[in-house]
C-alpha positions as CSV (number, residue, x, y, z in Angstrom):
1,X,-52.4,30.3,173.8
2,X,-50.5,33.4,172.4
3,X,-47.9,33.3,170.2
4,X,-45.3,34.5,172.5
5,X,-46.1,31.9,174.9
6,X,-44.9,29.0,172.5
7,X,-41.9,31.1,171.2
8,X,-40.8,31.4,174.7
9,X,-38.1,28.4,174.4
10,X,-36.5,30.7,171.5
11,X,-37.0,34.2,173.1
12,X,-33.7,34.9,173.8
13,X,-32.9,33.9,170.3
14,X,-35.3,36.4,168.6
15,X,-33.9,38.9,170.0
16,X,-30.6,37.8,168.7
17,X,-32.3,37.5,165.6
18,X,-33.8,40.8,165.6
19,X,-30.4,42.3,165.6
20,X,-29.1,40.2,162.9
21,X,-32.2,41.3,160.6
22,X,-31.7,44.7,161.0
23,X,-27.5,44.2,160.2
24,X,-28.4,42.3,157.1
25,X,-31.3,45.2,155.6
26,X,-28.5,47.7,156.4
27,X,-27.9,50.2,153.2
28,X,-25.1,52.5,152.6
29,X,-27.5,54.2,150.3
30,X,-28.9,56.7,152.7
31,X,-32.5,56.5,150.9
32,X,-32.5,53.0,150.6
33,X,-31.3,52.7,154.1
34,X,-34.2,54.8,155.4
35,X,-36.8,52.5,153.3
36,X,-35.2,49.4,155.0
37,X,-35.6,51.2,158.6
38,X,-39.1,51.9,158.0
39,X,-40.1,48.4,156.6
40,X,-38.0,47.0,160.0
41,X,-40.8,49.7,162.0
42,X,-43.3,47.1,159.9
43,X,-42.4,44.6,162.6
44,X,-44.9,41.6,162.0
45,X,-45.5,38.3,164.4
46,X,-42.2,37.0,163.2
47,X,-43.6,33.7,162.5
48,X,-41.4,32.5,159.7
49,X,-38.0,33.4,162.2
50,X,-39.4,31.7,165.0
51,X,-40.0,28.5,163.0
52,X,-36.6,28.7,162.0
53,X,-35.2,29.3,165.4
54,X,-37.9,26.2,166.8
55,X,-36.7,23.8,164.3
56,X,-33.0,24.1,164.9
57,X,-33.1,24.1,168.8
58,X,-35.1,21.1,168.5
59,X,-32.5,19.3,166.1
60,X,-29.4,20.6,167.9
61,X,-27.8,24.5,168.5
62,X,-28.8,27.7,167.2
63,X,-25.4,29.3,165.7
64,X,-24.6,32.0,163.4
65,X,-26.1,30.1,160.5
66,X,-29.4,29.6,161.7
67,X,-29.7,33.2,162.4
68,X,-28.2,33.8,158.9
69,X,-31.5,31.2,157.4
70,X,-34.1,33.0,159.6
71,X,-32.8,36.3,158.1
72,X,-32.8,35.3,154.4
73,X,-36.3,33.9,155.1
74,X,-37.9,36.9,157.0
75,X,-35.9,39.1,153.7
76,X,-37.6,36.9,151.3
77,X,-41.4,37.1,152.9
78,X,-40.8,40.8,153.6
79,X,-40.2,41.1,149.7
80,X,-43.0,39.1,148.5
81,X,-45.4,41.3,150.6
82,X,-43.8,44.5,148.9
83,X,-44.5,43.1,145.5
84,X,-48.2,42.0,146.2
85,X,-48.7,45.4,148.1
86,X,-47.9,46.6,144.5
87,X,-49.7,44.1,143.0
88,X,-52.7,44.8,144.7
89,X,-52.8,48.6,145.0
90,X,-52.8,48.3,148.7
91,X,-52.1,51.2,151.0
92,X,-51.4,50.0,154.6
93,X,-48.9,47.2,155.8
94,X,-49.2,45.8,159.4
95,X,-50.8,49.1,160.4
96,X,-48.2,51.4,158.5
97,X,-48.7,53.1,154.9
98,X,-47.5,50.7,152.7
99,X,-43.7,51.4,150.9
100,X,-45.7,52.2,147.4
101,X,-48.2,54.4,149.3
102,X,-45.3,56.2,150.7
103,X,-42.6,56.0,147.8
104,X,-45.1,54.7,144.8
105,X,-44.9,52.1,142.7
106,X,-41.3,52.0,141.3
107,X,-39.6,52.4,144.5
108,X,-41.8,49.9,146.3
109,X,-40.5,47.1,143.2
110,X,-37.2,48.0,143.3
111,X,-36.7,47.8,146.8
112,X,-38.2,44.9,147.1
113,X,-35.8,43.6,144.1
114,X,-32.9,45.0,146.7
115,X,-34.0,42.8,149.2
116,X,-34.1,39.6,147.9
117,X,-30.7,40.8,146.2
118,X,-29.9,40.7,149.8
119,X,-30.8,38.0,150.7
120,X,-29.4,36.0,148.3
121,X,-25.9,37.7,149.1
122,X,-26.5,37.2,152.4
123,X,-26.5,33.3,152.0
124,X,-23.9,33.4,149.1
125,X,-21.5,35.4,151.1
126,X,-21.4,32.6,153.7
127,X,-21.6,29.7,151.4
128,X,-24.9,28.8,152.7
129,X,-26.0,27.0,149.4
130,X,-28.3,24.5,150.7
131,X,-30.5,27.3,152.2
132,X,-29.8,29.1,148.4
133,X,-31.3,26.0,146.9
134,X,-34.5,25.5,149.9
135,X,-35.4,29.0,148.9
136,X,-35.2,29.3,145.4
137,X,-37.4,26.1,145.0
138,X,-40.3,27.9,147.1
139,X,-39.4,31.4,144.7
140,X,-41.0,29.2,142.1
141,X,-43.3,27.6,143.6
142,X,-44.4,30.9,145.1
143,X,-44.8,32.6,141.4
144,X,-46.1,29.6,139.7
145,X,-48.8,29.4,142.0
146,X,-49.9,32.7,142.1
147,X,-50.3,33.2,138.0
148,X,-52.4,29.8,138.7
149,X,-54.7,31.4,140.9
150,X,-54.8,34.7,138.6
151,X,-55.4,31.9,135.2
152,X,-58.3,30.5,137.6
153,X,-59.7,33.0,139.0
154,X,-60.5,34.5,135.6
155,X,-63.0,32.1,134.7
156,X,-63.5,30.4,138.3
157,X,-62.6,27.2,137.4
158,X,-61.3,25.7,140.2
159,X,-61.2,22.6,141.9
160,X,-60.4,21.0,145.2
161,X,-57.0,19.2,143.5
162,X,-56.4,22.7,141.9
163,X,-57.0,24.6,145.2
164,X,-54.8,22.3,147.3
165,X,-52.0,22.6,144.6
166,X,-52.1,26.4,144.8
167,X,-52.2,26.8,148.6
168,X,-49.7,24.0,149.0
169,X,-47.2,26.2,146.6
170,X,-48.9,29.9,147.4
171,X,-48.8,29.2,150.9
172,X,-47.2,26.1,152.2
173,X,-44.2,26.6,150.6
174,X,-42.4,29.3,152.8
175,X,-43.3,27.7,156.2
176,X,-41.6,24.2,155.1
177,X,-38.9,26.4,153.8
178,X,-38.4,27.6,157.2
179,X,-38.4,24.7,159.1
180,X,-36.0,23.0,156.5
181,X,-33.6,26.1,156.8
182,X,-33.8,25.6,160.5
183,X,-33.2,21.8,161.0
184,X,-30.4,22.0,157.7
185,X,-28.8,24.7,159.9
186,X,-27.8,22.4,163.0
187,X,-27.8,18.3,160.8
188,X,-27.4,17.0,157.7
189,X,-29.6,13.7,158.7
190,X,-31.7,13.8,155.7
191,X,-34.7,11.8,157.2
192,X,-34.7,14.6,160.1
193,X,-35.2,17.2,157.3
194,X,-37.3,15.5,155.0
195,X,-39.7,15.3,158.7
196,X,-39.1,19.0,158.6
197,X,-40.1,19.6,155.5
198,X,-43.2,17.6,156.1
199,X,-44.1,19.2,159.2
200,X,-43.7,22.7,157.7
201,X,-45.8,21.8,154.3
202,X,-48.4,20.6,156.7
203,X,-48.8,23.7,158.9
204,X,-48.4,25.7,155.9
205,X,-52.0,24.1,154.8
206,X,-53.4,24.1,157.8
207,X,-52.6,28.0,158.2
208,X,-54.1,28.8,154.4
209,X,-57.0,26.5,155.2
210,X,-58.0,28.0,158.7
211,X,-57.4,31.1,156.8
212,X,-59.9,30.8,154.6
213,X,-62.3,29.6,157.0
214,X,-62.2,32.2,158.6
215,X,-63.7,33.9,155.7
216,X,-67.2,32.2,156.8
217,X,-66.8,31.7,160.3
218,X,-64.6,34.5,162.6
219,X,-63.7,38.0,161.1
220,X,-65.3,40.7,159.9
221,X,-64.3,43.9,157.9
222,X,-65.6,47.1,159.1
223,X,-68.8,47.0,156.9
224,X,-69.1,43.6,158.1
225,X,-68.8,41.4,155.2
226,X,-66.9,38.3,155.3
227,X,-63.3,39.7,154.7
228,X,-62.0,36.8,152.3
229,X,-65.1,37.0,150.0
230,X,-63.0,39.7,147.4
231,X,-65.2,40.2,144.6
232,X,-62.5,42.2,143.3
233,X,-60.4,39.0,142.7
234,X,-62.9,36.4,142.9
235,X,-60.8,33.8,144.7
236,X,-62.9,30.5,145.0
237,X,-61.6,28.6,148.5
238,X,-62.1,25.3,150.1
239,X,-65.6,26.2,151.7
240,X,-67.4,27.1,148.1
241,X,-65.3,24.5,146.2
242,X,-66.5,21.8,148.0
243,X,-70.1,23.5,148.2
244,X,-70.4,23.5,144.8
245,X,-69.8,19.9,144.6
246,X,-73.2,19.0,146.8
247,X,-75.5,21.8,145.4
248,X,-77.9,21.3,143.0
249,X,-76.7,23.2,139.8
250,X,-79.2,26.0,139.9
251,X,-78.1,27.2,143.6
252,X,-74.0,26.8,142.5
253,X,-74.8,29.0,139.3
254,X,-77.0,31.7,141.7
255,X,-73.9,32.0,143.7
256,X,-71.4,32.0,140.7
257,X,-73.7,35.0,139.5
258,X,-73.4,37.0,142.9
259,X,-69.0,36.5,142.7
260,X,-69.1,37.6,138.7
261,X,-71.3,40.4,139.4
262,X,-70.3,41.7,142.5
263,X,-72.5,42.1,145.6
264,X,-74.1,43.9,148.1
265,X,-74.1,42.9,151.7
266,X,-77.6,40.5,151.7
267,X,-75.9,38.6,149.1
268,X,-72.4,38.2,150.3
269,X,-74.3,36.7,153.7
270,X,-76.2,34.5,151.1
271,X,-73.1,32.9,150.0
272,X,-71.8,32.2,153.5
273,X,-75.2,30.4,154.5
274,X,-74.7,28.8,151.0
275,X,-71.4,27.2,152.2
276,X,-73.2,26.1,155.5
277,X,-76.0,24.8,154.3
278,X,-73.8,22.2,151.6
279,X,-71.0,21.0,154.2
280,X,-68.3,23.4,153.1
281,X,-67.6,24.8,156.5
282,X,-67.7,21.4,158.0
283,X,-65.8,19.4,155.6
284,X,-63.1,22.5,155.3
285,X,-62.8,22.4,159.3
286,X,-62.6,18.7,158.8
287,X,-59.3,19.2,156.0
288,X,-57.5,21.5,158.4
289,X,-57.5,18.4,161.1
290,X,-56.3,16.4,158.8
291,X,-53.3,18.3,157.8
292,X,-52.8,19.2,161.9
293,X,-52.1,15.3,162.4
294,X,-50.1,15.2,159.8
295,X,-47.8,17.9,160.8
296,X,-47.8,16.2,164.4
297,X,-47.1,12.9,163.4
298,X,-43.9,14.3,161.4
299,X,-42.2,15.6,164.3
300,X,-43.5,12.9,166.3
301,X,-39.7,11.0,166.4
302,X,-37.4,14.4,166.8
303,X,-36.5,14.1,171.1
304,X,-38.5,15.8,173.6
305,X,-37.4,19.1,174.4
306,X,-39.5,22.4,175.1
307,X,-38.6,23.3,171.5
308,X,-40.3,20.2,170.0
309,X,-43.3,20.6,172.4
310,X,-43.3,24.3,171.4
311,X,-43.7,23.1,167.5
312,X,-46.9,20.7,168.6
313,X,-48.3,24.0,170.6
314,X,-48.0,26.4,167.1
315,X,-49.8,23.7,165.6
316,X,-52.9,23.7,167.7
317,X,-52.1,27.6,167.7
318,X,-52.4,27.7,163.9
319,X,-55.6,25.4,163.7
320,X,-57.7,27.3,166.3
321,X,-56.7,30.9,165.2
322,X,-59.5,33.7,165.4
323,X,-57.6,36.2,163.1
């Protein structure tokens, strides 16, 4: 099913939204306005928005706040993406050049410093503090998370517990941001949001998890190796993690060598069969279920509306992904 298909129950809303976004990026700085209008052109799936939207038609009305929430979380993400574009030297964003490709390195920060300024403003100037607080809590768990994986990644040292920490805070933490901003937008029944938040967390591991599946089992880069494999960073996922734990130490320190040392194509396929042969596909496929029923089950007592039935659809959307 496509995305657009389970948003439909908020459609009309997005669009709303849409407008709202581009009011709340606006500049009176003509450069920085143009920057903000080009990064708006960078028009992603909207994901984050339409969780926001979801959860607060399923928990009662969208109103001016809730399109105030998805705002300050679509700001926030956008921002985050500008830094690690940065961070990561990259040139191209959703099929654009990148804001440091275009406007190099110093702009790229600093606008992306503006934004979350605006963001925060945004919510401050409304006295939206709740959402202040929800947001500031996955800032930091955000950060924290990422030095983690840098520490980690160092030395590869990294277990499952580790791993699951860092995707839970890396990853997780935006989406159950959303879907708290969303239902604390419309109720203040806590055991409604505290489901929320759970749902969110979940799908947010599920969508890390099928992510780095994916790695080993659906996409391809141009040259055709597995896309997630970066030698450049050396990020060790769920598949090799739990590899390493059923190989005999010789084969675990082989593949260890190919990640230090870099690799050509023959030995990037090498470590892919190496997570098939010891479970880690399986058992990885296996965690993402897991987190899928979870995520269900904490929706499970919200009432039945096409907004509720649309969170259960982006959940089987988010598990079966090909890209």
């Amino acid at each position: 099913m496509k995305l657009e298909e389970i948003t439909r129950p908020v459609s009309e809303e997005l669009e709303e939204f849409n407008h709202f976004f581009r009011s709340a990026m606006r500049s009176k700085v003509a450069f920085v306005d143009l920057i903000a209008r080009y990064i708006i052109r960078q028009k992603g799936k909207r994901i984050r928005p339409a969780l926001v939207l979801l959860t607060a038609k399923a928990c009662g009305m969208v109103n001016d706040s809730t399109y105030r929430g998805a705002s300050l979380v679509e700001i926030l993400h956008t921002a985050t993406l500008i830094h690690d574009d940065v961070v990561d030297d990259a040139d191209t964003r959703r099929g654009l050049a990148s804001i440091n490709a275009v406007w190099k390195n110093k702009i790229a920060v600093l606008m992306g410093d503006y934004m979350l300024a605006k963001g925060l403003l945004l919510s401050l100037d409304h006295n939206d503090f709740q959402f202040l607080k929800i947001t500031s809590d996955a800032v930091r768990r955000m950060s924290e998370a990422e030095i983690l994986q840098i520490a980690k990644s160092r030395d590869l040292d990294i277990d499952e517990a580790t791993y699951l920490k860092i995707i839970s805070d890396k990853t997780a933490s935006l989406l159950s941001t959303c879907c708290q901003i969303g239902g604390a937008s419309v109720t203040h029944d806590e055991e409604i949001l505290r489901r929320l938040k759970e749902f969110g967390e979940n799908i947010g591991m599920v969508f890390q998890i099928r992510d780095d599946l994916l790695d080993y089992t659906g996409r391809k880069s141009i040259t055709g190796k597995p896309t997630g494999l970066d030698m450049k960073e050396k990020k060790l996922t769920l598949p090799l993690i739990h590899s390493f734990s059923n190989a005999p130490n010789g084969r675990s320190r082989a593949i260890l060598r190919i990640i230090k040392n870099g690799s050509s194509k023959k030995e990037l396929q090498s470590i892919v069969e190496f997570a098939h042969e010891f479970g880690g596909i399986e058992y990885t496929t296996r965690k993402a279920e897991l987190y899928s029923n979870l995520a269900l089950e904490a929706i499970e007592p919200l009432p039945e509306s096409p907004s509720k039935d649309a969170l259960r659809r982006f959940v089987g959307f988010v598990l079966e992904r090909s890209k």
